[in-house]
MARKOL-715157 format. One record per atom (N, C-alpha, C, O): residue in one letter; z, y, x. Coordinates in steps of 0.02 Angstrom, whole numbers, padded with zeros to 5 digits, always signed. Layout:
<atoms>
aZYX...
</atoms>
This chain:
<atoms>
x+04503+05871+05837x+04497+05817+05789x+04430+05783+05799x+04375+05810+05797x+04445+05701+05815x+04382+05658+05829x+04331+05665+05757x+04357+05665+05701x+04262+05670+05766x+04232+05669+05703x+04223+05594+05673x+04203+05565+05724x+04225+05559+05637x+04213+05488+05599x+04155+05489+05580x+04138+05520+05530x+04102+05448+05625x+04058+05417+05613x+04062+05380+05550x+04103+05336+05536x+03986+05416+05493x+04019+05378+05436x+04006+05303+05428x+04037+05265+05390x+03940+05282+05483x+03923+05190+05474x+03988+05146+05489x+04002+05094+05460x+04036+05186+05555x+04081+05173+05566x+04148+05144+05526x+04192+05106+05547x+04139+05176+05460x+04210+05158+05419x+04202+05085+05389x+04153+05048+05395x+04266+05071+05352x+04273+05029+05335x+04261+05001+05256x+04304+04992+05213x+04167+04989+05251x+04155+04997+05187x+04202+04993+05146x+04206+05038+05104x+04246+04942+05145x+04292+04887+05089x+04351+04945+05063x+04389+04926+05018x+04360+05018+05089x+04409+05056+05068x+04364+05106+05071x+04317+05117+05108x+04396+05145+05008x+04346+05222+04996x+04358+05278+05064x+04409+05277+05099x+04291+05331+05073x+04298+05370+05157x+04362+05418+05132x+04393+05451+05174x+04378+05420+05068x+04423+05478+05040x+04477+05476+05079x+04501+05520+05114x+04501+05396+05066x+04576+05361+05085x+04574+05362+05149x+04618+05390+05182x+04520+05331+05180x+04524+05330+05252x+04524+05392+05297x+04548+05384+05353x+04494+05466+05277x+04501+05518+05306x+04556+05529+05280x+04585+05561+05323x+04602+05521+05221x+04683+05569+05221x+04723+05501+05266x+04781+05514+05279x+04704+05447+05287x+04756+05427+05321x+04746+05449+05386x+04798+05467+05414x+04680+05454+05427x+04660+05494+05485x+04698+05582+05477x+04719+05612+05527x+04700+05600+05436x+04732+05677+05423x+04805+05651+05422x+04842+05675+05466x+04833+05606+05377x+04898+05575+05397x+04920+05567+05476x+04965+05600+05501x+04884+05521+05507x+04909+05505+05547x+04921+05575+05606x+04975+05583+05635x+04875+05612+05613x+04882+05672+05632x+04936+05699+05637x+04969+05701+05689x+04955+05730+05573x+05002+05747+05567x+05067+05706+05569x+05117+05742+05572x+05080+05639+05569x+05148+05604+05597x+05140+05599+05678x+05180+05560+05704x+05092+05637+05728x+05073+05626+05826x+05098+05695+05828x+05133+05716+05874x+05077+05740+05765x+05100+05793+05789x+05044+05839+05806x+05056+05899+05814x+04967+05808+05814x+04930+05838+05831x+04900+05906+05773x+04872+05957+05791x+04916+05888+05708x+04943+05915+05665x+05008+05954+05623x+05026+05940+05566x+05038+06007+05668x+05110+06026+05677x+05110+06051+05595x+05061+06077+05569x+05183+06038+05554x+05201+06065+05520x+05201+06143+05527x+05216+06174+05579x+05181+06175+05456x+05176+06252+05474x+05105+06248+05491x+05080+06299+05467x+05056+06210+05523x+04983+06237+05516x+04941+06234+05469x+04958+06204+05418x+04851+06275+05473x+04833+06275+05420x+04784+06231+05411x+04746+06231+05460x+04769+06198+05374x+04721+06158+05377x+04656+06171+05383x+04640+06219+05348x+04613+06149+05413x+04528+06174+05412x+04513+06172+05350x+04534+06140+05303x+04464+06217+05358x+04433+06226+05278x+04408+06154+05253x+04419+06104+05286x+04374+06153+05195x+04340+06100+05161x+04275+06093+05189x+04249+06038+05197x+04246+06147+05203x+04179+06149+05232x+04155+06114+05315x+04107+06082+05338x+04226+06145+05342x+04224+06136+05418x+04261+06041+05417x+04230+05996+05445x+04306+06031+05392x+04326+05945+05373x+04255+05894+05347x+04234+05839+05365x+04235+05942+05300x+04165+05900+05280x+04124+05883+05350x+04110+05825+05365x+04111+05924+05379x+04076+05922+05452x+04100+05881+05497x+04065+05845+05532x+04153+05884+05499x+04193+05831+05551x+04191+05775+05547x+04187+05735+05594x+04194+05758+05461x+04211+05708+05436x+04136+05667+05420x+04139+05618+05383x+04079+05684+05444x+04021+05687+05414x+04016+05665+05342x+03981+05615+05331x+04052+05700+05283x+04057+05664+05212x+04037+05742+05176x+04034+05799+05200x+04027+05722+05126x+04038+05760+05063x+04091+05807+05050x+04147+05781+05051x+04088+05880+05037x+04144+05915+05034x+04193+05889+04965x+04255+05892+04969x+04152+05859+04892x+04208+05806+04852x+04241+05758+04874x+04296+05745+04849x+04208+05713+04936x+04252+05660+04978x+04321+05696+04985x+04374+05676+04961x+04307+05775+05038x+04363+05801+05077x+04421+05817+05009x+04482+05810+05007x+04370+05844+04953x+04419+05869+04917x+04469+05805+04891x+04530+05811+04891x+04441+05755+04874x+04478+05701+04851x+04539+05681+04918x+04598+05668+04908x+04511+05684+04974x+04569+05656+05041x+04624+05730+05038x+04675+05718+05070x+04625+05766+05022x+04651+05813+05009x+04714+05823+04959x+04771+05847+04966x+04666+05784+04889x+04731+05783+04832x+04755+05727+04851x+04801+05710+04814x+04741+05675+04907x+04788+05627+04909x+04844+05641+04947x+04897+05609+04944x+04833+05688+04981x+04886+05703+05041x+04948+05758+05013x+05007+05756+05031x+04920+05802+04969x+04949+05836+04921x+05010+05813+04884x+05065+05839+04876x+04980+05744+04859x+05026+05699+04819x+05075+05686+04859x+05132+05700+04842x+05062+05660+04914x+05098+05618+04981x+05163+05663+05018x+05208+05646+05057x+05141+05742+04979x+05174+05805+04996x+05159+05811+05089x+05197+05839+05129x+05123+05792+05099x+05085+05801+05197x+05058+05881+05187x+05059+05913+05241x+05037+05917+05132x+05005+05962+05122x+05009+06013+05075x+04990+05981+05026x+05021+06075+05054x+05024+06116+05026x+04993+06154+05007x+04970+06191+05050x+04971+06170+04931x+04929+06241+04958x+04957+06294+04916x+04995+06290+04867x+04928+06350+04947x+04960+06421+04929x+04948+06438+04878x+04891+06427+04859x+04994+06471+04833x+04972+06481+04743x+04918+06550+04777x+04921+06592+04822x+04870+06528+04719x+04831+06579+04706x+04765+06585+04780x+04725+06631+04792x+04774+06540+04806x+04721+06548+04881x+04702+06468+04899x+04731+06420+04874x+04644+06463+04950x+04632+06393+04950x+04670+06386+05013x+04657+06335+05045x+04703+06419+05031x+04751+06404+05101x+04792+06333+05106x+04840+06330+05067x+04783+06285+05142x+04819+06234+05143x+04857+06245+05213x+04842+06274+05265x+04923+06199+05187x+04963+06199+05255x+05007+06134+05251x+05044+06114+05207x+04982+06099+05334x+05046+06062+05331x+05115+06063+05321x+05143+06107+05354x+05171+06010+05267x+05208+06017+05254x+05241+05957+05277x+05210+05912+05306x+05310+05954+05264x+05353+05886+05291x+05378+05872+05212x+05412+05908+05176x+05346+05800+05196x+05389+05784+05139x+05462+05774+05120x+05502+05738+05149x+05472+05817+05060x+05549+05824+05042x+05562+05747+05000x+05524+05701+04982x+05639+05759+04994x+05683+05702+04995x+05645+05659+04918x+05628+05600+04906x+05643+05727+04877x+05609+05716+04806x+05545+05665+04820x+05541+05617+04781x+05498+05670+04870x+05428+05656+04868x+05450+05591+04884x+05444+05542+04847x+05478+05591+04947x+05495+05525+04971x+05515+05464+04921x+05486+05411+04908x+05583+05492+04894x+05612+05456+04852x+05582+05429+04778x+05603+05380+04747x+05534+05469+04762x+05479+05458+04707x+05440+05405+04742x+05422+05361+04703x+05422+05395+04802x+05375+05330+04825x+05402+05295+04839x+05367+05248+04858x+05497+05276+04847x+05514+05211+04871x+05522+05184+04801x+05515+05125+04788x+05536+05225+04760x+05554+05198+04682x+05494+05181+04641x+05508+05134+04603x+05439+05199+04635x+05382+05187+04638x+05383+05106+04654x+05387+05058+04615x+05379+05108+04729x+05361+05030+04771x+05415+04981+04739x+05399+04926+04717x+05495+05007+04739x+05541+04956+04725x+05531+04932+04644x+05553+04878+04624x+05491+04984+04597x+05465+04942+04513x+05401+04915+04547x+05404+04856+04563x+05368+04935+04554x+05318+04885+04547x+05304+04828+04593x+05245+04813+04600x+05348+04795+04623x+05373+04743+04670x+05424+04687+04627x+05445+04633+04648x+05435+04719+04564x+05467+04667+04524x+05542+04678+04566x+05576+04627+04560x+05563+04709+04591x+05624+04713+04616x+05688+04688+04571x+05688+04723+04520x+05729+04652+04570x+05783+04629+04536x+05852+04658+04532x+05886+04663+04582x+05868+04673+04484x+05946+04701+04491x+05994+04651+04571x+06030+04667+04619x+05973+04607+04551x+06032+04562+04616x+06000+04585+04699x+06026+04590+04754x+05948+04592+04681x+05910+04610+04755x+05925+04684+04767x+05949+04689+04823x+05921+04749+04735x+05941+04800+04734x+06006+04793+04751x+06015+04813+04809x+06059+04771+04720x+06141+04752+04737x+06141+04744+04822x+06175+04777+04861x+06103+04701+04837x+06107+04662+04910x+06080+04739+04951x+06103+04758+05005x+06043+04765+04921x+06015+04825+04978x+06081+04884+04963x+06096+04928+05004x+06108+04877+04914x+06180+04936+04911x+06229+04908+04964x+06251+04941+05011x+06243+04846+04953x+06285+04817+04988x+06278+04800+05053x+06310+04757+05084x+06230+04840+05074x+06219+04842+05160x+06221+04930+05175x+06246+04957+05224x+06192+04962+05124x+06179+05024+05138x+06282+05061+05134x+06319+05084+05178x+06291+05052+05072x+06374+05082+05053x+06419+05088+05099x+06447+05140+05117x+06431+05007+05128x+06477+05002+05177x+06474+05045+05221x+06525+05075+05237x+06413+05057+05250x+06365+05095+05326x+06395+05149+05309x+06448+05165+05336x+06366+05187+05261x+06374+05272+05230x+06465+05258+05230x+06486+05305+05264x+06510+05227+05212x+06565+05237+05213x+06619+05258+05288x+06663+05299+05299x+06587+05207+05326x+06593+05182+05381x+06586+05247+05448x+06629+05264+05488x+06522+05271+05440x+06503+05330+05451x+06525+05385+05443x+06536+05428+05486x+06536+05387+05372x+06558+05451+05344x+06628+05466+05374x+06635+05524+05391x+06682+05425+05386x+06738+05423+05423x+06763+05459+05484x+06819+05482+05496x+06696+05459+05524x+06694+05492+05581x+06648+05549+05579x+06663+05592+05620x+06615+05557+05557x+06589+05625+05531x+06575+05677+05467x+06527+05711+05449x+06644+05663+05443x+06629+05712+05355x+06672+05772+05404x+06713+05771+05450x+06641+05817+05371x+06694+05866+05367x+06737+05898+05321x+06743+05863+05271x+06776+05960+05317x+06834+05978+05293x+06794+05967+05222x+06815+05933+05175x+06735+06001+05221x+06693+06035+05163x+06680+05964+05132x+06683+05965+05071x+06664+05894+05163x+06635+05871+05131x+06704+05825+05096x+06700+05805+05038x+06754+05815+05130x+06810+05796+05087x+06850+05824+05045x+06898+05792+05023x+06840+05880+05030x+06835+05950+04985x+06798+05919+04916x+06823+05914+04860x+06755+05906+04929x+06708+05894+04862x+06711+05809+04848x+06695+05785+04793x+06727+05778+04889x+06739+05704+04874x+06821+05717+04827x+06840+05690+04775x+06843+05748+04852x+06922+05747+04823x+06898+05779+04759x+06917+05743+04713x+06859+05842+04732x+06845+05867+04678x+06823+05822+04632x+06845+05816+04574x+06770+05783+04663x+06735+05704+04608x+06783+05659+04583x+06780+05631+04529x+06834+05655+04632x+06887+05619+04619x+06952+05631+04582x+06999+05592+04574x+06941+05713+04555x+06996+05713+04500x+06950+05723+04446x+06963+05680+04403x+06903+05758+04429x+06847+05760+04395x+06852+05659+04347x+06856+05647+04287x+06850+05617+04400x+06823+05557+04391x+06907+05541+04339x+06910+05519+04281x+06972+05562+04389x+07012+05535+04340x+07030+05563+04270x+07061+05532+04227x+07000+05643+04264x+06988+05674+04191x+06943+05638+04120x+06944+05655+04061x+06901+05574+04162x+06868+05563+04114x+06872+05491+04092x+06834+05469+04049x+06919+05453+04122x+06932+05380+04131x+06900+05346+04064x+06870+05292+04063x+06911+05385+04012x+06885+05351+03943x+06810+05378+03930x+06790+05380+03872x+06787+05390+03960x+06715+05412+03936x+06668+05371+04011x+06664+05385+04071x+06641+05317+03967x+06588+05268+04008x+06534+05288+04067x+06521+05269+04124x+06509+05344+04015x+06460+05372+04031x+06461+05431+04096x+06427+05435+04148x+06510+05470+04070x+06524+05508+04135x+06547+05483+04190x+06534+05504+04246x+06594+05423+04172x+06618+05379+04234x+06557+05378+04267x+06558+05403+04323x+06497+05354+04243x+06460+05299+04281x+06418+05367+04303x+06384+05345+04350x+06403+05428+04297x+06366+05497+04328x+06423+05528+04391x+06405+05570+04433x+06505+05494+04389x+06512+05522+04446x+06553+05470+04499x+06598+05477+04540x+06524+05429+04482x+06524+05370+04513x+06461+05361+04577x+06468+05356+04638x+06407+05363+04542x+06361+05391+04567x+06344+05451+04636x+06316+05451+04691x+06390+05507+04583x+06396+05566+04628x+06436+05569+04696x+06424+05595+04751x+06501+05524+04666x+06530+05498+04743x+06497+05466+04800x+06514+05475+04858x+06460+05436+04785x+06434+05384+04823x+06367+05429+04852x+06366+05434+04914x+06331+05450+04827x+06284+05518+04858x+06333+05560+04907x+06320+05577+04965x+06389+05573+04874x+06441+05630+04914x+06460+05592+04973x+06476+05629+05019x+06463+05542+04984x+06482+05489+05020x+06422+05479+05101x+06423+05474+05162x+06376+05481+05038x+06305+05479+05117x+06317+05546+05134x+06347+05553+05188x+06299+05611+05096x+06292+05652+05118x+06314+05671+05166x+06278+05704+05202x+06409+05651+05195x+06458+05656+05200x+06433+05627+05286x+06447+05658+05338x+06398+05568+05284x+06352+05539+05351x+06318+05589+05393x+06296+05573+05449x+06311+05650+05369x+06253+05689+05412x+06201+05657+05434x+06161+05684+05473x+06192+05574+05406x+06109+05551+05428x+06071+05548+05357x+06075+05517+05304x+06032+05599+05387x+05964+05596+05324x+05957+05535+05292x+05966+05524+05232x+05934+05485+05347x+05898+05437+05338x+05941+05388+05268x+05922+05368+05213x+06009+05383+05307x+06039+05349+05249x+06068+05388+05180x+06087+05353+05133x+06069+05437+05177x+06058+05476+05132x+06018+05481+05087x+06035+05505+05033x+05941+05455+05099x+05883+05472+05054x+05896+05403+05048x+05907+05400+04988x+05901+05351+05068x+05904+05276+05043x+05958+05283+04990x+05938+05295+04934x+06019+05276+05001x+06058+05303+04953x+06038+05304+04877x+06033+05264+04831x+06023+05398+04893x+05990+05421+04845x+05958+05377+04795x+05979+05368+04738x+05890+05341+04827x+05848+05336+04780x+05872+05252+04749x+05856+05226+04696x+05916+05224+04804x+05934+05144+04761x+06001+05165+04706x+06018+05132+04657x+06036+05237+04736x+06087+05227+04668x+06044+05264+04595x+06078+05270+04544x+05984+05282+04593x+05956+05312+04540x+05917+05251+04513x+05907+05249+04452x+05902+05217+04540x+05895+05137+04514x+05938+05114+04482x+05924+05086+04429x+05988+05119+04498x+06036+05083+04489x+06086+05110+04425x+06118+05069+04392x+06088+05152+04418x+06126+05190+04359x+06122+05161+04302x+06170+05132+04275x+06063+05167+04276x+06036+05116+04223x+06112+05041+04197x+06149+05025+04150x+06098+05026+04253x+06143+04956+04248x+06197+04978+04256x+06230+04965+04206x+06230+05010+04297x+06315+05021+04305x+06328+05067+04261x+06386+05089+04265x+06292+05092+04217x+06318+05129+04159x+06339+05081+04086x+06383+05088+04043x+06283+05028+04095x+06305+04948+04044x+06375+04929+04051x+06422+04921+04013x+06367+04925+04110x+06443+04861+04139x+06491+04905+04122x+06537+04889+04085x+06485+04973+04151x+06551+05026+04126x+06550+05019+04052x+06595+04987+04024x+06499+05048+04018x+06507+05036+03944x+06538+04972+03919x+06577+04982+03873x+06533+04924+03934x+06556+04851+03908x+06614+04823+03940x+06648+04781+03911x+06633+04854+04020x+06710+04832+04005x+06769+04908+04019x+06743+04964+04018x+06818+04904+04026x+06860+04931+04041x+06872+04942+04111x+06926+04920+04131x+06831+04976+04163x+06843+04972+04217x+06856+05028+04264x+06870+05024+04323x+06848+05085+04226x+06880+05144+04257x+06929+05162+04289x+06922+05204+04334x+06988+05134+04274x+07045+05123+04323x+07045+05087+04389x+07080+05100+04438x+07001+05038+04382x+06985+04994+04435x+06923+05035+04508x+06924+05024+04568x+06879+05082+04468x+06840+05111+04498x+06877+05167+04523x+06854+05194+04574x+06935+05192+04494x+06964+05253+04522x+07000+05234+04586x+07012+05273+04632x+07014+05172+04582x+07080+05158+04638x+07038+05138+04707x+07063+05141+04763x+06960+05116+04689x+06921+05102+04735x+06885+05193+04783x+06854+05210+04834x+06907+05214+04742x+06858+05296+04755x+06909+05320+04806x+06893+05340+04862x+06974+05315+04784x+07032+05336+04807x+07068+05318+04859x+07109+05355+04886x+07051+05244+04881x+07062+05219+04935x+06995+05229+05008x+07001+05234+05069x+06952+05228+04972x+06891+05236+05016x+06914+05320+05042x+06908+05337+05101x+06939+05361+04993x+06928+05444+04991x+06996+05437+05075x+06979+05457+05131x+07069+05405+05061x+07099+05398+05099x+07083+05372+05153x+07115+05394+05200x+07040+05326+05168x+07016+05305+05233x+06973+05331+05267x+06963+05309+05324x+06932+05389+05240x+06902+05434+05271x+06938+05513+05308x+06923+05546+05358x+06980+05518+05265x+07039+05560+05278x+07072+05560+05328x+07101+05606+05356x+07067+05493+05343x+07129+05458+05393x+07071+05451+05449x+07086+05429+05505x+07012+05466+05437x+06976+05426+05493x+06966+05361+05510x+06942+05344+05564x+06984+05320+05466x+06985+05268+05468x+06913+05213+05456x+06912+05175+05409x+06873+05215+05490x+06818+05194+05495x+06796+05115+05451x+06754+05098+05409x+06859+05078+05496x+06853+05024+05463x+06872+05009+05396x+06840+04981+05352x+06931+05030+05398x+06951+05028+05304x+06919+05048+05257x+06915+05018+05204x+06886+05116+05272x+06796+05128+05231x+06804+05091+05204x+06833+05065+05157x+06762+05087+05255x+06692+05005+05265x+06724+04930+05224x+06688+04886+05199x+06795+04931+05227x+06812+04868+05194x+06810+04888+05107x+06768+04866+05067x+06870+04937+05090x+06852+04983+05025x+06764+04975+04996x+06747+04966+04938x+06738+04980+05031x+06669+05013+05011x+06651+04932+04980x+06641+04921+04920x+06649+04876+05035x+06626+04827+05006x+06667+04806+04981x+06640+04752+04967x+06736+04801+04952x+06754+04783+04889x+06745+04818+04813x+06756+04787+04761x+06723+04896+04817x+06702+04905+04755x+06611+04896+04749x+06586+04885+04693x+06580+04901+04791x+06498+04870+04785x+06516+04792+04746x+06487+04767+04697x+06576+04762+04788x+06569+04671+04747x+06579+04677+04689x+06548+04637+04654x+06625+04728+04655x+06657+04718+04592x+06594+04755+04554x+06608+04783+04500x+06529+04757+04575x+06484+04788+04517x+06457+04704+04484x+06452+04686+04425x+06447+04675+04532x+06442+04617+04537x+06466+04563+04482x+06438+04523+04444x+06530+04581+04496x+06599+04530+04452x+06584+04563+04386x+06586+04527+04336x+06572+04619+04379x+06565+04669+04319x+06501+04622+04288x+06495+04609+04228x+06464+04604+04331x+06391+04589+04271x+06416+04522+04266x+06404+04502+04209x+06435+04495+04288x+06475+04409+04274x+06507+04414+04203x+06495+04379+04154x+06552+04471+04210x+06613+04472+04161x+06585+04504+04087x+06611+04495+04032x+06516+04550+04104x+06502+04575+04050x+06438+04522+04016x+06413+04540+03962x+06417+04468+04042x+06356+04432+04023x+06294+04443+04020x+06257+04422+03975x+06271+04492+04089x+06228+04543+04089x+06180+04503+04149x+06200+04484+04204x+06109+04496+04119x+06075+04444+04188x+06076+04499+04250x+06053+04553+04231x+06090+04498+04301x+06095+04491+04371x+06007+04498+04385x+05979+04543+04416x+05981+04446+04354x+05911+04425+04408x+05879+04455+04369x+05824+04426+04369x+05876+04515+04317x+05817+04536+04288x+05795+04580+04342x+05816+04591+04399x+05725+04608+04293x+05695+04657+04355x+05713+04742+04319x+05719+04766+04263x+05715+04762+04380x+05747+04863+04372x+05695+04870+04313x+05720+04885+04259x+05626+04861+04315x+05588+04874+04287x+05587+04882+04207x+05545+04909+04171x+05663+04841+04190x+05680+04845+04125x+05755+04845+04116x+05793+04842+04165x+05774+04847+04060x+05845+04825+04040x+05881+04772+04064x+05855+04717+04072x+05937+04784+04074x+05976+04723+04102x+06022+04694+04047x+06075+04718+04026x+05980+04622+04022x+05984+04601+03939x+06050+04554+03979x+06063+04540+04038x+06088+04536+03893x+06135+04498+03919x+06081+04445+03928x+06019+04451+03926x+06136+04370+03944x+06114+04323+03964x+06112+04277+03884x+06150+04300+03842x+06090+04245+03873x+06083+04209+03807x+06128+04144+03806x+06128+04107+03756
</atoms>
């Protein structure tokens, strides 16, 4: 590890931030392998020519960032790989405080859904259409209850990435349909659309069954549109921000 000259930094950002992104970057080259331990505070202070409170502060940032761990009860730190939780807490994070809009969120489902459907076609297995079929009688047990509709509605559609074997679209998923709940639990509450959502679950569930890649993918984006038609039909603004309620329209 290069030591950082401290005249060297970049007054205009604190040395805290700038040594955990140098410890960051480390560890995303690899030169920093998951599973190792971190240098002490004493020996980082040295390197770092700073203050061992600097190190400690670049430390709880990385902590947060989940890059780092430490051992209950010892000052042992160890690199870690952030879980889905950590991740997904910072895209949701970025997507409120960006003023993000219900209609703009929609547009990022409606690229992501289709994909995960599409996918999932050619690689779910027995197990994972096992448990899509379970959501799916589950879902028609509850046709009159809004609320549960809209928790396994949800759950399908997670079951759905999962179903992808790609992480990647999986944790996207994840964290835009937990955004999103909020609102498709309104629209369910205010119209009658459970029947309509079942026949969409059910056709998508059959085209994965079948292997059918493309029919997914078509399924998928016709029930993503009808969340859509749902906020039309229920008088619910579209362009507010996640950041709050999705008021009707006046």
């Amino acid at each position: 590890m290069d030591q950082i000259d401290a005249p060297a930094r970049d007054r205009s950002s604190p040395a805290f931030r700038q040594i955990a992104q140098e410890l960051e970057q480390q560890v995303l080259t690899g030169e920093l392998a998951v599973g190792n331990t971190l240098p002490g505070e004493l020996e980082l202070a040295r390197r770092f020519a700073v203050s061992r409170s600097t190190i400690r502060e670049a430390i709880r940032l990385l902590e947060q960032l989940g890059l780092i761990r430490r051992e209950e009860g010892r000052n042992k730190l160890t690199v870690t790989a952030p879980s889905n939780k950590d991740i997904g807490e910072r895209m949701r994070t970025a997507f409120l405080l960006q003023d993000t809009t219900f209609e703009q969120l929609w547009e990022v489902m409606s690229a992501i859904e289709p994909m995960c459907a599409f996918v999932a076609a050619t690689k779910a297995s027995e197990q994972d259409l096992a448990v899509i079929a379970d959501n799916i009688a589950r879902t028609e047990a509850v046709l009159g209850d809004a609320e549960q509709l809209a928790e396994l509605d949800i759950e399908f559609h997670n079951l759905v990435a999962a179903a992808t074997g790609n992480g990647a679209l999986r944790l996207s998923r994840d964290t835009v349909g937990e955004l999103f709940y909020p609102a498709f639990n309104l629209v369910i509450s205010r119209l009658n659309a459970g029947a309509r959502l079942l026949l969409a679950h059910r056709k998508i569930f059959e085209a994965l069954k079948a292997r059918n890649a493309t029919e997914a993918r078509s399924w998928m984006e016709k029930h993503v549109g009808d969340f859509q038609r749902g906020c039309d039909l229920a008088n619910l603004d579209f362009n507010a921000p996640i950041s709050g309620p999705m008021s009707e329209i006046s």
